[in-house]
N, C-alpha and C positions, 0 to 999 in steps of 0.2 A: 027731624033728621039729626039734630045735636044728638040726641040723645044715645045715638047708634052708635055717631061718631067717638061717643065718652066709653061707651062699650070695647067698641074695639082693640082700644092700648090695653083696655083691662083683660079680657082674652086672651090679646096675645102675650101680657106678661105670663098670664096664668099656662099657658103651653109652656113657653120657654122653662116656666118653674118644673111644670109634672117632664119634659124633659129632661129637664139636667137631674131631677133628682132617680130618674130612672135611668138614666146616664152612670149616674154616680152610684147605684146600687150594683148593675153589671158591671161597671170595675169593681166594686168590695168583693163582690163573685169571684171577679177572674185573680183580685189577689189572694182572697182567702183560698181559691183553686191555686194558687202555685206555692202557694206557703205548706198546703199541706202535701203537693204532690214535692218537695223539695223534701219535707219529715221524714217521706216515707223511702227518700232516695238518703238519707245519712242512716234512718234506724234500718233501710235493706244493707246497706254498707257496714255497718258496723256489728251486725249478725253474721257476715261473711267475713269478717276479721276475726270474730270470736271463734266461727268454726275453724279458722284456718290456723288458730292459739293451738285449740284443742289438741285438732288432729295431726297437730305438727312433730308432737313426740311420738306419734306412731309409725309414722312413714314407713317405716322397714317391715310393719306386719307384727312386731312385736313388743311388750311393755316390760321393760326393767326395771329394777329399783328407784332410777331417778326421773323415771317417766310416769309412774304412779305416782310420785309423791306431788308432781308437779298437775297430773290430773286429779287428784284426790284436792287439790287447791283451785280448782276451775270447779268444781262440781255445784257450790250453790248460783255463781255466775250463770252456769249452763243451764239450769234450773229457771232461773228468772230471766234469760235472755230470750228467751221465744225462738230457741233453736229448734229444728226436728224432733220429735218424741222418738227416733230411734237410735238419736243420738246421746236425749236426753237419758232414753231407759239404758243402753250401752253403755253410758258412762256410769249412772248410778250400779249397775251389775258390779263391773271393775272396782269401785270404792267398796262396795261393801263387799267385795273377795279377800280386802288385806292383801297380806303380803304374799297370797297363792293366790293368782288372776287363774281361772281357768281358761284351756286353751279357746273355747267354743265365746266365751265372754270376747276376749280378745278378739276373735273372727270377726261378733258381732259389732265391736267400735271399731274396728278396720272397715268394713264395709261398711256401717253408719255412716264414716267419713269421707269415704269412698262416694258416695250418694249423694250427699251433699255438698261436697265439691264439685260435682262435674254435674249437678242439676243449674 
């Protein structure tokens, strides 16, 4: 009967252990769960800041001189920011137009922006 009774403590230390370390692995889970679901709330945030740079000198529908110049300066940004692809391809149209945007180019980063704004 001793020998049960020496059993025992050793058991129950050995639960309490696989406990707490299965304890402690479900929190690393639920931190490394809200550290990454917190990434993906500053890099959704700061894609929607980028588009709203963008499309900010478009607002009226149209691109002037000092509105190209200042998107022909957002283009590799836009490029590497993991915006829309039809934003991306709209803004690349416009930079490589030079100093004649076509009107059809323009339509298309109007409603690019348009689209992703209000998605």
């Amino acid at each position: 009967m001793r020998i049960l009774h020496a059993k025992t403590p050793l058991f129950a230390a050995a639960t309490v252990l696989l406990v707490s370390l299965t304890g402690c692995a479900g929190i690393a889970d639920t931190a490394s769960s809200a550290a990454s679901s917190a990434a993906s709330q500053v890099a959704e945030g700061a894609k929607k800041e980028l588009i709203k740079t963008v499309c900010s000198p478009i607002k009226d529908g149209t691109i002037n001189a000092g509105d190209l110049k200042v998107l022909n300066s957002m283009v590799d940004a836009v490029r590497e920011g993991g915006l829309p692809k039809e934003i991306v391809n709209a803004l690349d149209d416009v930079a490589a137009a030079g100093d004649n945007v076509p009107a059809d180019a323009q339509a298309r980063l109007v409603t690019a922006c348009d689209n992703a704004v209000n998605s």
